[in-house]
C-alpha positions in Angstrom: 0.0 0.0 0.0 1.3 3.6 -0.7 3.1 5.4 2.5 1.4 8.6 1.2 -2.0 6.8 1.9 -1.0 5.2 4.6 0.3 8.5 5.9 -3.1 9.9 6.0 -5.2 6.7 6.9 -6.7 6.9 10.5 -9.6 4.6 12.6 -12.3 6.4 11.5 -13.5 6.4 15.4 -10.8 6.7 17.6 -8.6 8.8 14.7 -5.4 6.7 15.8 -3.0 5.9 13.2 -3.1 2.2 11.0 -0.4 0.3 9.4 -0.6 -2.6 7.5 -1.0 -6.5 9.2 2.2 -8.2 9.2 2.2 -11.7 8.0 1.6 -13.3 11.6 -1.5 -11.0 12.6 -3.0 -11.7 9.6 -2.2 -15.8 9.8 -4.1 -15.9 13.5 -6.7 -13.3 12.4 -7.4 -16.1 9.7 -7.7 -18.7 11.1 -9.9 -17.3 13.9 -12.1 -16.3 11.1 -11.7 -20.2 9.5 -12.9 -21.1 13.3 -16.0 -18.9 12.9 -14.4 -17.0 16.0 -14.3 -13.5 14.6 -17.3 -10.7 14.9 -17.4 -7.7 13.4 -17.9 -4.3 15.9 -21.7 -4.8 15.2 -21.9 -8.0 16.3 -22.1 -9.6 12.6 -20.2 -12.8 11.9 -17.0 -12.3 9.6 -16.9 -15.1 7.4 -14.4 -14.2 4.7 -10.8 -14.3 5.2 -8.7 -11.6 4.8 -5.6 -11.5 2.1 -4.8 -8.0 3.6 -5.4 -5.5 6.5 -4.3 -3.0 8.3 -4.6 -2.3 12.2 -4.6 0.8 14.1 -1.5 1.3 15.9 -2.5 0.5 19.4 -3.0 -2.7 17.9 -7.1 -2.1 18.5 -9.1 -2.8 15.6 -8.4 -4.3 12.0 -9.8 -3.1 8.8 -9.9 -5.1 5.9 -8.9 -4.4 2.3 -10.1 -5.2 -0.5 -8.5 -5.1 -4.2 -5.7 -2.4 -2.6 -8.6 -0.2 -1.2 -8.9 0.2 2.7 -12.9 -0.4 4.2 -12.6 2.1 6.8 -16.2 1.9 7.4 -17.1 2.1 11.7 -19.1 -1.0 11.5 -16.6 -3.1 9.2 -13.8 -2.6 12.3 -12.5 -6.3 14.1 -11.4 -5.8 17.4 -8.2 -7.5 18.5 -9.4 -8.2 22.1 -11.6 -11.5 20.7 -8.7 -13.3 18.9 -7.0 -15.4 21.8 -4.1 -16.2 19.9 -3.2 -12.8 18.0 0.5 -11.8 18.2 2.1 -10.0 20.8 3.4 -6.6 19.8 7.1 -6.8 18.3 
């Protein structure tokens, strides 16, 4: 994804910066989503995995893409705090 976007790119509720999902936060956000473990911030089941996301920097809540563009839509927002096995911070 282009720095200059990702430069500007914020959570559209909390306005903290994203970056993209490294390869291991978006291998255990998978396979909680291949487990039907994964909820979207409305409550809706997410069913579809994701080849690419990015997270807000406090590590909060993910936000897909799709075909290079970012859904930064409230309601499209995973949070982090439901996936047991997500990553530690590096």
């Amino acid at each position: 994804m282009d720095k200059r976007l990702l430069d500007i790119l914020c959570c559209p509720v909390s306005k903290t910066p994203v970056r993209p999902l490294n390869s291991s936060e978006l291998h255990a956000l998978n396979q909680a989503i291949d487990a039907g473990q994964v909820v979207n911030v409305v409550g809706s089941s997410v069913q579809t995995r994701l080849g690419e996301g990015l997270i807000t920097v406090d590590r909060k809540v993910v936000y897909r893409v799709e075909d290079g563009i970012p859904v930064m839509l409230p309601e499209e927002g995973i949070g982090t705090t439901q996936l047991n096995d997500f990553p530690a911070q590096a």
